[in-house]
PDB file as gemmi writes it, atoms N, CA and C in Angstrom:
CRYST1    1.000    1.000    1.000  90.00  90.00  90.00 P 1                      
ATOM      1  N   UNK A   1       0.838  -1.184   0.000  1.00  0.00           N  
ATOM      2  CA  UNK A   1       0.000   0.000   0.000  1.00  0.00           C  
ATOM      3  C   UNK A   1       0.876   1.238   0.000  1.00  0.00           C  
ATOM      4  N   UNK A   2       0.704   2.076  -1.030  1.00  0.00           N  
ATOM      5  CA  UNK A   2       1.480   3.012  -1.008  1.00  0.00           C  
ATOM      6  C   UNK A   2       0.919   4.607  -0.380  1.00  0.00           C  
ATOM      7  N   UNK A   3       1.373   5.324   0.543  1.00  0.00           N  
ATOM      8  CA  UNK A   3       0.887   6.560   1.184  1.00  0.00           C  
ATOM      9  C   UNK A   3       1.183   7.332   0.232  1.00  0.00           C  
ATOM     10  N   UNK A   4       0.554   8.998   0.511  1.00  0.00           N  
ATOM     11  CA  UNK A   4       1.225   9.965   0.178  1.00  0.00           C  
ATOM     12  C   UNK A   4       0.990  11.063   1.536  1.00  0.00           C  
ATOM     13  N   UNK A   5       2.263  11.607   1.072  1.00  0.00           N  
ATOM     14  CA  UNK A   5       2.087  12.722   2.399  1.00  0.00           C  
ATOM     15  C   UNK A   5       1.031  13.838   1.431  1.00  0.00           C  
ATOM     16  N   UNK A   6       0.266  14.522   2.635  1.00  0.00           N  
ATOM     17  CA  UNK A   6      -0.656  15.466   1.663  1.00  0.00           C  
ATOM     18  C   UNK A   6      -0.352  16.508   2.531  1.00  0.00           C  
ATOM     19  N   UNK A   7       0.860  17.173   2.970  1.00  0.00           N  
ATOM     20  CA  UNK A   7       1.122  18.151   2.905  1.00  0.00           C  
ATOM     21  C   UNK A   7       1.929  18.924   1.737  1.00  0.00           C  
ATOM     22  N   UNK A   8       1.473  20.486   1.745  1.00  0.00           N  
ATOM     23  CA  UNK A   8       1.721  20.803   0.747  1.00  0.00           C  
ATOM     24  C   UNK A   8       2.876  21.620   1.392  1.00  0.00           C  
ATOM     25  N   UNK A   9       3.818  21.327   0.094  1.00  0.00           N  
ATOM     26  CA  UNK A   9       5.346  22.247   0.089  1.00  0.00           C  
ATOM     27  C   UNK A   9       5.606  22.918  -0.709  1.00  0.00           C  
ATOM     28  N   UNK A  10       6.264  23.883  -0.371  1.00  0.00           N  
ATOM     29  CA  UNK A  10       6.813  25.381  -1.603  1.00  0.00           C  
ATOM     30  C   UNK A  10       7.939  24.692  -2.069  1.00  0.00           C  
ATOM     31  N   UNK A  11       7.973  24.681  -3.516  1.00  0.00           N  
ATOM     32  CA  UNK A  11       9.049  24.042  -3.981  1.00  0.00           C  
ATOM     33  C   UNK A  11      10.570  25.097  -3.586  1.00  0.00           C  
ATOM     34  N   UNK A  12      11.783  24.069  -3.464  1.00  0.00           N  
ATOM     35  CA  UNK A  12      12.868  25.040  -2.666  1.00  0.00           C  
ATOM     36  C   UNK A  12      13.548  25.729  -4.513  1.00  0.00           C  
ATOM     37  N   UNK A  13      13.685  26.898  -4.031  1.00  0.00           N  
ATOM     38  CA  UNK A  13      14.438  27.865  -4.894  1.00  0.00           C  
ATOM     39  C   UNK A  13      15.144  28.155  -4.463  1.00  0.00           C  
ATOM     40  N   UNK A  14      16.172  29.043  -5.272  1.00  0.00           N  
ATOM     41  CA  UNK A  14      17.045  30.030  -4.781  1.00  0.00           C  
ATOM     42  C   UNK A  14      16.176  31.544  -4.796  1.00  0.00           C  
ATOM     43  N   UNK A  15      16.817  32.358  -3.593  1.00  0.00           N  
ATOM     44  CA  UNK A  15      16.578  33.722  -3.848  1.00  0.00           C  
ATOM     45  C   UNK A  15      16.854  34.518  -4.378  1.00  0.00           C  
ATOM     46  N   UNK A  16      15.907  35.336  -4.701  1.00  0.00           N  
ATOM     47  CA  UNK A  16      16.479  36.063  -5.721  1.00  0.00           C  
ATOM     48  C   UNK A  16      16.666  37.146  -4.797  1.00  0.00           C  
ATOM     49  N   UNK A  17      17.693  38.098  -6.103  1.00  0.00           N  
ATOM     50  CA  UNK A  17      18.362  39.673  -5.649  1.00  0.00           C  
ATOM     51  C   UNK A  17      17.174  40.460  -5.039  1.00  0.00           C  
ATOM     52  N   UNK A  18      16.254  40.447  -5.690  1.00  0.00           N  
ATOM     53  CA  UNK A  18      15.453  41.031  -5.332  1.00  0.00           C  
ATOM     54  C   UNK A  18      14.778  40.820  -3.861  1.00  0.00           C  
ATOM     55  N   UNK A  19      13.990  39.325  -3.851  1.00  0.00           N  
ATOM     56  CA  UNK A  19      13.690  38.935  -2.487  1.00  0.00           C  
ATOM     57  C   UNK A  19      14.768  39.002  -1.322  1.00  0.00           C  
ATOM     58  N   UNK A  20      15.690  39.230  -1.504  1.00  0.00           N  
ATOM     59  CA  UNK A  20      17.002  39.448  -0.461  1.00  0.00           C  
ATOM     60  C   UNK A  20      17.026  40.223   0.164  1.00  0.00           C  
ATOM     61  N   UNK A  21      16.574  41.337  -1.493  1.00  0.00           N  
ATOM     62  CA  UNK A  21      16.391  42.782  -0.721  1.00  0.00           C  
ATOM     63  C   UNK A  21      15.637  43.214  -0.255  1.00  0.00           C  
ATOM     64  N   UNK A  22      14.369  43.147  -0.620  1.00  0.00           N  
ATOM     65  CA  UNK A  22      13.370  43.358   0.628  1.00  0.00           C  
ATOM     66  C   UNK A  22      13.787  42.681   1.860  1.00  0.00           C  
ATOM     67  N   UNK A  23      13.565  41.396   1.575  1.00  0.00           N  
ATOM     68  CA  UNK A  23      13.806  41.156   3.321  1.00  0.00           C  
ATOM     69  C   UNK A  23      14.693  41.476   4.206  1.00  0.00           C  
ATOM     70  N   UNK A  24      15.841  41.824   3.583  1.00  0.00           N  
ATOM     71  CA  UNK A  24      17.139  42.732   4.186  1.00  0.00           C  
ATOM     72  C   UNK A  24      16.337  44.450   4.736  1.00  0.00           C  
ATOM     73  N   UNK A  25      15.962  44.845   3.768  1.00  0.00           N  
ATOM     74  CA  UNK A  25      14.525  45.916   3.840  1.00  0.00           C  
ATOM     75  C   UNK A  25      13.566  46.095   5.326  1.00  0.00           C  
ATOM     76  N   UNK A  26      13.323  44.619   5.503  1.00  0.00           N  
ATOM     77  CA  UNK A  26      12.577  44.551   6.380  1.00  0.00           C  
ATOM     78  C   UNK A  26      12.594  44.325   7.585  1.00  0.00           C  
ATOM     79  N   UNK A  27      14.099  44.020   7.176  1.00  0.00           N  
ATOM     80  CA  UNK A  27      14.878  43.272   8.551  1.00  0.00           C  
ATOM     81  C   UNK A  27      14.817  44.532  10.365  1.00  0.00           C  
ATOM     82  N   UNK A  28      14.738  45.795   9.917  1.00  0.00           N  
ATOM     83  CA  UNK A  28      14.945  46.383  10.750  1.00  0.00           C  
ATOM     84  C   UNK A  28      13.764  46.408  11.443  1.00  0.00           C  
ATOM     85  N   UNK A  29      12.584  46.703  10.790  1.00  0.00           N  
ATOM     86  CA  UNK A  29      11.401  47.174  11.016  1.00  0.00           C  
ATOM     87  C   UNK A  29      10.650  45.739  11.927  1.00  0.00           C  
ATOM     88  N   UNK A  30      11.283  44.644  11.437  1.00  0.00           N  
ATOM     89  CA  UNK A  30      10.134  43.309  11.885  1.00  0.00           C  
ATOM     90  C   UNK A  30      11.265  42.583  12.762  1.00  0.00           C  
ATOM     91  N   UNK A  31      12.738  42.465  12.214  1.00  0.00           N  
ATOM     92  CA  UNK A  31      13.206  41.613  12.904  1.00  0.00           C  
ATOM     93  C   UNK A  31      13.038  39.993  13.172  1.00  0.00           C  
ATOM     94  N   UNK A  32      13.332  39.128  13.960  1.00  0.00           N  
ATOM     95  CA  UNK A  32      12.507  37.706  13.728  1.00  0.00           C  
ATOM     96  C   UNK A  32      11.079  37.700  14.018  1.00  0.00           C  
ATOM     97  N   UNK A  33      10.393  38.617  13.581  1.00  0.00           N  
ATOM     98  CA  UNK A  33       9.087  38.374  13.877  1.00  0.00           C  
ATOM     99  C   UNK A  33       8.337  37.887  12.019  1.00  0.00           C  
ATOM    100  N   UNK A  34       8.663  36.609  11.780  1.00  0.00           N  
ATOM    101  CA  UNK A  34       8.507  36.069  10.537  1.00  0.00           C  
ATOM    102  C   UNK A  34       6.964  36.194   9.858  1.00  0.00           C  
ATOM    103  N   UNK A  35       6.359  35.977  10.621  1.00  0.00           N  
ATOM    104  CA  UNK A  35       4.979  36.461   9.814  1.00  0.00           C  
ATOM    105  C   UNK A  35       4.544  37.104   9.298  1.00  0.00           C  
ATOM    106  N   UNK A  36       5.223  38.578   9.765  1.00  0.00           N  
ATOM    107  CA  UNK A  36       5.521  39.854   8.914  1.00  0.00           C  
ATOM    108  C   UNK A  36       5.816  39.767   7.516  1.00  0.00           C  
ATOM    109  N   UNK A  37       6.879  38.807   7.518  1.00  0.00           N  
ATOM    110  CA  UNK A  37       7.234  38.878   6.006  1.00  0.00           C  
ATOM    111  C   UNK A  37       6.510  38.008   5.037  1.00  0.00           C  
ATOM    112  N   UNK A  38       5.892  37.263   5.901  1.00  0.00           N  
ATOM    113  CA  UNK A  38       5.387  36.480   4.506  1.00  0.00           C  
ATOM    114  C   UNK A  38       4.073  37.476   3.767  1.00  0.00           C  
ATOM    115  N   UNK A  39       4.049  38.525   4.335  1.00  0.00           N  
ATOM    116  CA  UNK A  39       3.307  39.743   3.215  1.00  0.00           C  
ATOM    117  C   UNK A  39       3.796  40.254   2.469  1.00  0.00           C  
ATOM    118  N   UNK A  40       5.022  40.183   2.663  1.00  0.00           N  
ATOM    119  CA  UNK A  40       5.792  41.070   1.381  1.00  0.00           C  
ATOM    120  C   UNK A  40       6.710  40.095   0.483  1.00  0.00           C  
ATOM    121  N   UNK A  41       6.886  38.929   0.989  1.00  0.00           N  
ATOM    122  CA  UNK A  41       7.575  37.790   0.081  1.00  0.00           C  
ATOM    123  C   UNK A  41       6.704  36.767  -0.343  1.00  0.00           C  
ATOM    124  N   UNK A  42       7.027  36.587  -1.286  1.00  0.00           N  
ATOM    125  CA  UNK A  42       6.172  34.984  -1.926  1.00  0.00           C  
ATOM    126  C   UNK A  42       7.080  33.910  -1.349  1.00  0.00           C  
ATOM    127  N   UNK A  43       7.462  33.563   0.158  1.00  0.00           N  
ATOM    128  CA  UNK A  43       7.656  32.583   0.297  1.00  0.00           C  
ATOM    129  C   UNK A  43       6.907  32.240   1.815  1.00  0.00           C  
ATOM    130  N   UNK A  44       7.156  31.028   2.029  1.00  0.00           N  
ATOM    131  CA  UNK A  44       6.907  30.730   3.305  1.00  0.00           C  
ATOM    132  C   UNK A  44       7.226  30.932   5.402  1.00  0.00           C  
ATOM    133  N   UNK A  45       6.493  31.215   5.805  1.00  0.00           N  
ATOM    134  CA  UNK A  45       7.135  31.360   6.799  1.00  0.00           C  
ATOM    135  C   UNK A  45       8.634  30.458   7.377  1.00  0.00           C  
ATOM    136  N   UNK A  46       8.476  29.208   7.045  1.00  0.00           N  
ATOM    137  CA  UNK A  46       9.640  28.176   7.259  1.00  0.00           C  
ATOM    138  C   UNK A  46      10.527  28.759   6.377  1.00  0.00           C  
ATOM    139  N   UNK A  47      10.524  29.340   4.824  1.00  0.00           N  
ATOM    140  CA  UNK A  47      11.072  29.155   4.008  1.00  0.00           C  
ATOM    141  C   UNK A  47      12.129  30.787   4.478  1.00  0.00           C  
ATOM    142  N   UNK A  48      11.315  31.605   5.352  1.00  0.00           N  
ATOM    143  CA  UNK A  48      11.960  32.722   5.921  1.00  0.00           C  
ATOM    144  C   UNK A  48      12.540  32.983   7.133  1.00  0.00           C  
ATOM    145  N   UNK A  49      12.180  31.852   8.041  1.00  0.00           N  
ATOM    146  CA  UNK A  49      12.964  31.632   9.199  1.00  0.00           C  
ATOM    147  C   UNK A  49      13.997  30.700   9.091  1.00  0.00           C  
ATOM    148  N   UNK A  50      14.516  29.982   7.956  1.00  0.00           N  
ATOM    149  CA  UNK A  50      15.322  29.084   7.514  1.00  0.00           C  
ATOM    150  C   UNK A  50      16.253  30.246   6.826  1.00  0.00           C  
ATOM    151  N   UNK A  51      15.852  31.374   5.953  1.00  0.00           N  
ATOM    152  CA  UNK A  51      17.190  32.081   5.309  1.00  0.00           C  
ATOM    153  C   UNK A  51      17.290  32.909   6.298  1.00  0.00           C  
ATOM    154  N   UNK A  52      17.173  33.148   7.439  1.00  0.00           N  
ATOM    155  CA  UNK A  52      17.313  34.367   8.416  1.00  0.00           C  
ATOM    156  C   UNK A  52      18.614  33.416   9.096  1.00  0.00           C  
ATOM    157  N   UNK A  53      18.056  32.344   9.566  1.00  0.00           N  
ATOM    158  CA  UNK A  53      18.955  31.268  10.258  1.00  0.00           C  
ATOM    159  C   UNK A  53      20.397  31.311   9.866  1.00  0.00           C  
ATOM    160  N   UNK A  54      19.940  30.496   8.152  1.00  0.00           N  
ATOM    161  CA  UNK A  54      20.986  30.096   7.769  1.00  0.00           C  
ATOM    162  C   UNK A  54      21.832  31.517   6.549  1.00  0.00           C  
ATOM    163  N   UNK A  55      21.225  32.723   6.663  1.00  0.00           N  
ATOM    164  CA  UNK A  55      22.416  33.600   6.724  1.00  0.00           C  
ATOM    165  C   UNK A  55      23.057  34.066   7.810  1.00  0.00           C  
ATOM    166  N   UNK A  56      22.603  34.192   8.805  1.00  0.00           N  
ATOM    167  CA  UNK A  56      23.852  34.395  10.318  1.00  0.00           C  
ATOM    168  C   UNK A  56      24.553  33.512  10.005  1.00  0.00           C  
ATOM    169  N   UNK A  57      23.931  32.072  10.035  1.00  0.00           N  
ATOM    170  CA  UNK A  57      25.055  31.157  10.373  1.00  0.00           C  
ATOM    171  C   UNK A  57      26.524  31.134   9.237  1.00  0.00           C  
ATOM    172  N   UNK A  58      25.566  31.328   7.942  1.00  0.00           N  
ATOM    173  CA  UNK A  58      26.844  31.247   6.495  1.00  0.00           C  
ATOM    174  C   UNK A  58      28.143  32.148   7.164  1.00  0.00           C  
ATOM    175  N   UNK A  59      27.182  33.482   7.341  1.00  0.00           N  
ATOM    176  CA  UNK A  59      27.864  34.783   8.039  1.00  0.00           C  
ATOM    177  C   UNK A  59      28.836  35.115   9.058  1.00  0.00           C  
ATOM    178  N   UNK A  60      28.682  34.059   9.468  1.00  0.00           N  
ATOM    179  CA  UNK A  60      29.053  33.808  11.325  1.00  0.00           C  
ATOM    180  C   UNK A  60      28.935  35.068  12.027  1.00  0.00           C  
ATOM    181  N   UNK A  61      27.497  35.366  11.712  1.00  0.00           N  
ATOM    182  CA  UNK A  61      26.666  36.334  12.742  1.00  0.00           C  
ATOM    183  C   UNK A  61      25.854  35.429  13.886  1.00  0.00           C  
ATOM    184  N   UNK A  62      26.304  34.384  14.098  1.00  0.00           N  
ATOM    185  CA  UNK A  62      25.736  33.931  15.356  1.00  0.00           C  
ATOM    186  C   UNK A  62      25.291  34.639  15.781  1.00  0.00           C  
ATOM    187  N   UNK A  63      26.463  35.269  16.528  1.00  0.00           N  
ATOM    188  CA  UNK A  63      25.772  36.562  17.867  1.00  0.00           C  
ATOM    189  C   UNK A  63      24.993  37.774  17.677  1.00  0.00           C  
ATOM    190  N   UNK A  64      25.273  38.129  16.487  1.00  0.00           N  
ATOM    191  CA  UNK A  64      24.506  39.014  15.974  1.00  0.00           C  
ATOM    192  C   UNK A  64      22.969  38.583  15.954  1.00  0.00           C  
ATOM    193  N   UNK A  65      22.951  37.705  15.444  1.00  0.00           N  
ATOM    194  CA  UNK A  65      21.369  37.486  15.684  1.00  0.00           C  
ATOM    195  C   UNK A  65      20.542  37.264  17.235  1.00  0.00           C  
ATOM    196  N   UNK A  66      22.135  36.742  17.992  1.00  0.00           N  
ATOM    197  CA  UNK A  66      21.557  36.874  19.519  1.00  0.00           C  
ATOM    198  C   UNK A  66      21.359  37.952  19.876  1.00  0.00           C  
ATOM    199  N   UNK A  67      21.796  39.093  19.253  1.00  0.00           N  
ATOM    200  CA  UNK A  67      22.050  40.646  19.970  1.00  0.00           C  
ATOM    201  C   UNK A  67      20.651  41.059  19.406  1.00  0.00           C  
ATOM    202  N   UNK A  68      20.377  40.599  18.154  1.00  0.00           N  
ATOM    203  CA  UNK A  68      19.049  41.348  17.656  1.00  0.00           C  
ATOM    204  C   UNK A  68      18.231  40.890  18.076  1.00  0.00           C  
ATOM    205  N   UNK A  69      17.947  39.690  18.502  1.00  0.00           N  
ATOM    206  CA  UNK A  69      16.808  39.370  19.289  1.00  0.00           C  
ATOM    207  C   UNK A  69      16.690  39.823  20.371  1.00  0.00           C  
ATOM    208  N   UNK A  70      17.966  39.846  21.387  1.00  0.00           N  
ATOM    209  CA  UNK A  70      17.584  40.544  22.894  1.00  0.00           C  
ATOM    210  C   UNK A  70      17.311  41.909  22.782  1.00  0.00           C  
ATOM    211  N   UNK A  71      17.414  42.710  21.538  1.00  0.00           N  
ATOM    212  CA  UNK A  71      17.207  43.931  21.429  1.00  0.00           C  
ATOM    213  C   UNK A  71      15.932  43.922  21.243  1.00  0.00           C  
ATOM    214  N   UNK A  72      15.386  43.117  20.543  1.00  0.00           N  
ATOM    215  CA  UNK A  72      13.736  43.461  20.161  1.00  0.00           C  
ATOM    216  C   UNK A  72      12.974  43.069  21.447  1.00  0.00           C  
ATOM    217  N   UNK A  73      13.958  42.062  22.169  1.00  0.00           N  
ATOM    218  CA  UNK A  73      12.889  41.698  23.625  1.00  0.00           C  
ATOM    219  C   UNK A  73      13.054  43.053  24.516  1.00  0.00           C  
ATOM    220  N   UNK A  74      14.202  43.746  24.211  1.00  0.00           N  
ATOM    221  CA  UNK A  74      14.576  44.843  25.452  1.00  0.00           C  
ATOM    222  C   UNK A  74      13.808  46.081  24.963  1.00  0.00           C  
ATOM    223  N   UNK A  75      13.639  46.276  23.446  1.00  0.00           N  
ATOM    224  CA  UNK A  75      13.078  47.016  23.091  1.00  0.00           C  
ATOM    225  C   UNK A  75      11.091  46.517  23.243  1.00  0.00           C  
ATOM    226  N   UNK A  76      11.098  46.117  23.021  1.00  0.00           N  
ATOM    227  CA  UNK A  76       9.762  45.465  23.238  1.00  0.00           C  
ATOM    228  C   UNK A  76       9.189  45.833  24.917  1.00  0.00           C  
ATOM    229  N   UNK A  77       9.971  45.422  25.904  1.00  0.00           N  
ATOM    230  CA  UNK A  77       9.693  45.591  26.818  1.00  0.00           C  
ATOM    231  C   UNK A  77       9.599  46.969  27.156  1.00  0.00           C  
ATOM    232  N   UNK A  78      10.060  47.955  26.637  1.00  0.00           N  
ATOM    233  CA  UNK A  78      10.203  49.465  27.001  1.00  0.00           C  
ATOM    234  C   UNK A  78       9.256  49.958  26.746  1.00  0.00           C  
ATOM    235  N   UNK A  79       8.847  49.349  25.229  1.00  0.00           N  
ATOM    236  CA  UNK A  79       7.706  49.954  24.612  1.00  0.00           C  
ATOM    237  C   UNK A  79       6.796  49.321  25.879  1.00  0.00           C  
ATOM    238  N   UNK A  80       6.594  48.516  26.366  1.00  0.00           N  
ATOM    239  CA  UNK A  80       5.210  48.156  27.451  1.00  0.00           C  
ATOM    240  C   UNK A  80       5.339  48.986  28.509  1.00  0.00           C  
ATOM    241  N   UNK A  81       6.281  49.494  28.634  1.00  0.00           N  
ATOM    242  CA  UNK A  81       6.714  49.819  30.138  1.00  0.00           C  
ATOM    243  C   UNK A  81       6.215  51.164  30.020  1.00  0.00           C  
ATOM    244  N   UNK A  82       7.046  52.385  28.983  1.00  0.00           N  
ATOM    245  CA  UNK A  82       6.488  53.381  28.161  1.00  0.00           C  
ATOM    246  C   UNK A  82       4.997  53.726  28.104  1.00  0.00           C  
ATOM    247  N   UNK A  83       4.196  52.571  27.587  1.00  0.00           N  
ATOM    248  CA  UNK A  83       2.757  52.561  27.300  1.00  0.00           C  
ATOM    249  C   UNK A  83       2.323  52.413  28.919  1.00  0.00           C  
ATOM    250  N   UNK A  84       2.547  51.740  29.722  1.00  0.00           N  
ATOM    251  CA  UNK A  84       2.394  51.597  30.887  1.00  0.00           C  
ATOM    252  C   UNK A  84       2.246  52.754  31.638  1.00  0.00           C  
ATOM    253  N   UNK A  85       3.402  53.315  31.551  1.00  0.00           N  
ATOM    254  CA  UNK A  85       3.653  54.557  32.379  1.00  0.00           C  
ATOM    255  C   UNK A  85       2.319  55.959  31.881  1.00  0.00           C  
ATOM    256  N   UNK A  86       2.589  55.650  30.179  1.00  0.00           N  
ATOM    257  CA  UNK A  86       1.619  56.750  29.438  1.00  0.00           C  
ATOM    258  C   UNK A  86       0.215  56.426  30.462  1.00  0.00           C  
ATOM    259  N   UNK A  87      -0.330  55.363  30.380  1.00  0.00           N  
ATOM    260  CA  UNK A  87      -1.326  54.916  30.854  1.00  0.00           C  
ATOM    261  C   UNK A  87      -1.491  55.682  32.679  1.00  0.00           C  
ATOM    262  N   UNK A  88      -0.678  55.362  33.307  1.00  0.00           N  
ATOM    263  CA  UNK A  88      -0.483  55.645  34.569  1.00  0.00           C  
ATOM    264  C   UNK A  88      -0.980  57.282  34.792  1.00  0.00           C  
ATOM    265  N   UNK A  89       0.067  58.100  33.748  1.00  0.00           N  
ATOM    266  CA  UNK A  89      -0.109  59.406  32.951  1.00  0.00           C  
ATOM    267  C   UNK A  89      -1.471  60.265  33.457  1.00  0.00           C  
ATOM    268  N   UNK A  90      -2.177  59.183  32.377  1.00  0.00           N  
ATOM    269  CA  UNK A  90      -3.350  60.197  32.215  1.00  0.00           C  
ATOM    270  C   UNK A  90      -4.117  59.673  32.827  1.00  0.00           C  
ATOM    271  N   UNK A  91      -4.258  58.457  33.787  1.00  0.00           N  
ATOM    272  CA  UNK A  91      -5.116  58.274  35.152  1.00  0.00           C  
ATOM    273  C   UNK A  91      -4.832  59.155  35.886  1.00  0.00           C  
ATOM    274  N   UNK A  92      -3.387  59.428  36.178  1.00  0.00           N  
ATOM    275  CA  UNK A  92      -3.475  60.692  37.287  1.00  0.00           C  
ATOM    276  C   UNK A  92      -3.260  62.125  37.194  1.00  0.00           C  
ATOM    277  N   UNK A  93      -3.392  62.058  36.093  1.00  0.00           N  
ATOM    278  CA  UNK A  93      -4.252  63.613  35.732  1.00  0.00           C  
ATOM    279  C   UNK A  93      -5.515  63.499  35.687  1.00  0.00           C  
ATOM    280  N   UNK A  94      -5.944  62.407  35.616  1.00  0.00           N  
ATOM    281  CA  UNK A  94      -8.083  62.411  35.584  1.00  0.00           C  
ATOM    282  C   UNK A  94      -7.949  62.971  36.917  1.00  0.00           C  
ATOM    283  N   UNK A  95      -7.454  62.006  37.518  1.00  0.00           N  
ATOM    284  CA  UNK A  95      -7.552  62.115  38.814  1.00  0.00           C  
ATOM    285  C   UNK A  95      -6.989  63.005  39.928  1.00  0.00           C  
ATOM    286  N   UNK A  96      -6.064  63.770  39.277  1.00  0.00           N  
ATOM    287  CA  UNK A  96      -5.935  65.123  39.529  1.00  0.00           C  
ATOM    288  C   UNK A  96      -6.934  66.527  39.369  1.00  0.00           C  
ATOM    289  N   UNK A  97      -7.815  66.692  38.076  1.00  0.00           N  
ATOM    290  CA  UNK A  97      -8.597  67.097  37.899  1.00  0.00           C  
ATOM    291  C   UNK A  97     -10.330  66.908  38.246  1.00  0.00           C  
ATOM    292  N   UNK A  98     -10.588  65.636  39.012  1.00  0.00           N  
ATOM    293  CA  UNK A  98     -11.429  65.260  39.716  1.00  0.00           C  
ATOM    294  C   UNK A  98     -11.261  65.893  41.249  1.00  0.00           C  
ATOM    295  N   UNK A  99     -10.169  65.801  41.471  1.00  0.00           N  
ATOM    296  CA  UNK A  99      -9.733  66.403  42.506  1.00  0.00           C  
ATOM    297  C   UNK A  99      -9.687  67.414  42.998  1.00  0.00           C  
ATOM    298  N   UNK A 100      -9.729  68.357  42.330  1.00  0.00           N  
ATOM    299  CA  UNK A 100      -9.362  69.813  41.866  1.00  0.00           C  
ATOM    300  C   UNK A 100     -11.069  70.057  42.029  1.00  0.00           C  
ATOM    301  N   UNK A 101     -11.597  69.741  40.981  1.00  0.00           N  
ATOM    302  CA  UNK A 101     -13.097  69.885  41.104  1.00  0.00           C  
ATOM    303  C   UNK A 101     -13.348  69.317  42.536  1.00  0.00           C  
ATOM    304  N   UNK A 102     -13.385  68.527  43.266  1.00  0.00           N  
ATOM    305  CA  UNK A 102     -14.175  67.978  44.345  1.00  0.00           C  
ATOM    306  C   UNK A 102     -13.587  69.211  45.351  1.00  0.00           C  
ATOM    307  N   UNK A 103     -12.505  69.454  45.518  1.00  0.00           N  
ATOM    308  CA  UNK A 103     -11.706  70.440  46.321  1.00  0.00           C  
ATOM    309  C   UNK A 103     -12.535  71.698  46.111  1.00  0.00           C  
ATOM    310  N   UNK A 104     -13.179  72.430  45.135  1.00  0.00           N  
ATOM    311  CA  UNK A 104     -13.596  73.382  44.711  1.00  0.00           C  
ATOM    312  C   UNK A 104     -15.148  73.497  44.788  1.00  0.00           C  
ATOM    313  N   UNK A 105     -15.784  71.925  44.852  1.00  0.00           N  
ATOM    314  CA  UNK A 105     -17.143  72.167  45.480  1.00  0.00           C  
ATOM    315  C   UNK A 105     -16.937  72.198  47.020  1.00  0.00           C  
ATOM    316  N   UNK A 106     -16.657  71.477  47.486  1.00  0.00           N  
ATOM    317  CA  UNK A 106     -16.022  71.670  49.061  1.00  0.00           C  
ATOM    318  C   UNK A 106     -15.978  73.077  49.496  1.00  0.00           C  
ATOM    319  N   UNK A 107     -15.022  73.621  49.150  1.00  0.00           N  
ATOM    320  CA  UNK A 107     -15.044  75.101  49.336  1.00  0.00           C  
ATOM    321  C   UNK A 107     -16.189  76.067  49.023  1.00  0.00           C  
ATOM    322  N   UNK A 108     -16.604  75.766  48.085  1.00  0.00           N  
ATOM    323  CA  UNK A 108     -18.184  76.249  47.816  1.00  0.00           C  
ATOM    324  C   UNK A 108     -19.082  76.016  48.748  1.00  0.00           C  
ATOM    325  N   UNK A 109     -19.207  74.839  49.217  1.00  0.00           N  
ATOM    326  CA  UNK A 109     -19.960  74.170  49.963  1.00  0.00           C  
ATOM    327  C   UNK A 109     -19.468  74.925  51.990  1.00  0.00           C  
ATOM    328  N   UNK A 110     -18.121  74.983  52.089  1.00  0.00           N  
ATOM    329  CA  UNK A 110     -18.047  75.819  52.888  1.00  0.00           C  
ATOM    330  C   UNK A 110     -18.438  77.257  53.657  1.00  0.00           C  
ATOM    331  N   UNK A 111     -18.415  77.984  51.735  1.00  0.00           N  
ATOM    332  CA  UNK A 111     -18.239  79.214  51.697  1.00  0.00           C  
ATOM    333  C   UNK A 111     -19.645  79.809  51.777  1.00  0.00           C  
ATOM    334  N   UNK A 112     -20.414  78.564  51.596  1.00  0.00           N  
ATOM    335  CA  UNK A 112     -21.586  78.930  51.650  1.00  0.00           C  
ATOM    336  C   UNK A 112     -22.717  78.541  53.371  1.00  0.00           C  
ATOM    337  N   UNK A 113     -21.951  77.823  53.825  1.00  0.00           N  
ATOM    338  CA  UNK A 113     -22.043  77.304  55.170  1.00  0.00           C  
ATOM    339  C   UNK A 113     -21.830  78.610  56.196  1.00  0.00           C  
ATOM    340  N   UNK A 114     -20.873  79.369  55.988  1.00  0.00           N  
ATOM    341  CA  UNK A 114     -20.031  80.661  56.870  1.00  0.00           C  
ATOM    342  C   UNK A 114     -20.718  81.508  56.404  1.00  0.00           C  
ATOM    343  N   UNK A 115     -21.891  82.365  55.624  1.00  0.00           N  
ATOM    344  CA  UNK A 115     -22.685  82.877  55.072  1.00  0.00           C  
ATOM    345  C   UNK A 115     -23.876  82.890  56.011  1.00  0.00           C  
TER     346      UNK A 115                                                      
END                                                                             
């Protein structure tokens, strides 16, 4: 009995100049975040986390690719921290200005008591 696998595969090519360059293009903006690219390349996600791989490695950017990843985690995290803080921000200015108002009926409410 003979099987077939019925998954489907992108046949393997070479890249072209072109696809290089975009994804070199893109490299700053997305980084290993691969899903990104499969919008702007006609290839596969495997087929783009495999040339990311295996150009460090040709490259012997090992570390380089370790450095760019802890950068996008360090950068990543700032951005939460950033948004965090923004957030923090403008709760306590609501809540400064709630304040302000409650302080100001109070006094009203005084000023009109001593009357």
């Amino acid at each position: 009995m003979q099987t077939t696998n019925t998954k489907a595969f992108a046949p393997k090519k070479k890249w072209s100049d072109e696809e290089v360059k975009i994804f070199f293009s893109l490299l700053p903006k997305y980084g290993s975040d691969f899903k990104q690219y499969v919008q702007h390349l006609n290839r596969t996600y495997s087929q783009i986390k495999s040339f990311y791989h295996n150009y460090l490695r040709r490259h012997g950017m090992g570390k380089v690719g370790e450095s760019v990843q802890k950068i996008e985690h360090d950068t990543s995290n700032q951005i939460k921290q950033l948004q965090s803080n923004q957030e923090t921000n403008i709760y306590s200015s609501q809540l400064n200005k709630e304040a302000a108002q409650m302080l100001g009926s109070l006094m009203d409410i005084m000023f009109n008591l001593q009357q």
